[in-house]
N, C-alpha and C positions, 0 to 999 in steps of 0.2 A: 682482706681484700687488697692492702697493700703489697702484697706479693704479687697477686696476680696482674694489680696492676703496670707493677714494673714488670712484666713480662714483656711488654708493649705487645700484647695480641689483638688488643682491642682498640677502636678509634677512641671512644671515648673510655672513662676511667668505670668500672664495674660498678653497681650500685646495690648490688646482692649476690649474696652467695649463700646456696641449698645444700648440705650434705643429708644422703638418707643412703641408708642402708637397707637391702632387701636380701631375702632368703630365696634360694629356686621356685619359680612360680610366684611370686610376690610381683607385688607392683602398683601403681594409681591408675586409679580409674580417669577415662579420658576427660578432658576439661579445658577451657579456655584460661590463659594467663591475663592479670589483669595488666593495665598501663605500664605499672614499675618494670614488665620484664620486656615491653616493647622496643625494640625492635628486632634483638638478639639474644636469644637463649642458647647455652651450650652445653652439650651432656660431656660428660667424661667417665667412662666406665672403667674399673680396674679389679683384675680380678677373672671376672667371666663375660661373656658376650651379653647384649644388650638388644630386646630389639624394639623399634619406635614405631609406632603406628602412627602418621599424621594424616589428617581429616583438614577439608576444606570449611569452613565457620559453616553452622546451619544457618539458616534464615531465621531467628525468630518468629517475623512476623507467622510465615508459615506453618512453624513447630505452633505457634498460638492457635492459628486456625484449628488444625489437624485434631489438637487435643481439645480444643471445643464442638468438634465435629465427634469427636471418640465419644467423650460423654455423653453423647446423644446413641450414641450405639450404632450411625453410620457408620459402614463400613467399606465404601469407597468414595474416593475424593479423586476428579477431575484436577488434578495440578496446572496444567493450561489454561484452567479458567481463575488463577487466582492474581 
């Protein structure tokens, strides 16, 4: 991490670094980052293209509802009314 931090790329100093490797068609399943990687994550691809799928946060509460509404075997839900 000290490398990168003397890059001066970043305002403040890095506080984690991820190396993974993947094979064609590999990759993670989507997910939310906890606190530690807040505010700025940066990918760096080398090698082949990369590509990112980003998603706006779910709502919880709703993903809650929904899937207490599923186990009942409802099969549609009025979202306006939540």
């Amino acid at each position: 991490m000290t490398k990168i931090n003397e890059l001066g790329i970043f305002e403040k100093p890095v506080n984690h670094v991820l190396v993974n490797e993947y094979t064609a068609g590999q990759g993670i399943m989507p997910h939310t980052d906890g606190p530690a990687f807040h505010r700025i994550v940066t990918t760096l691809t080398i090698g082949s293209h990369c590509l990112l799928d980003m998603y706006n946060p779910v709502d919880l509460q709703v993903l809650y509802i929904f899937t207490l509404i599923e186990k009942h075997n409802i099969r549609y839900i009025d979202m306006g009314n939540l």
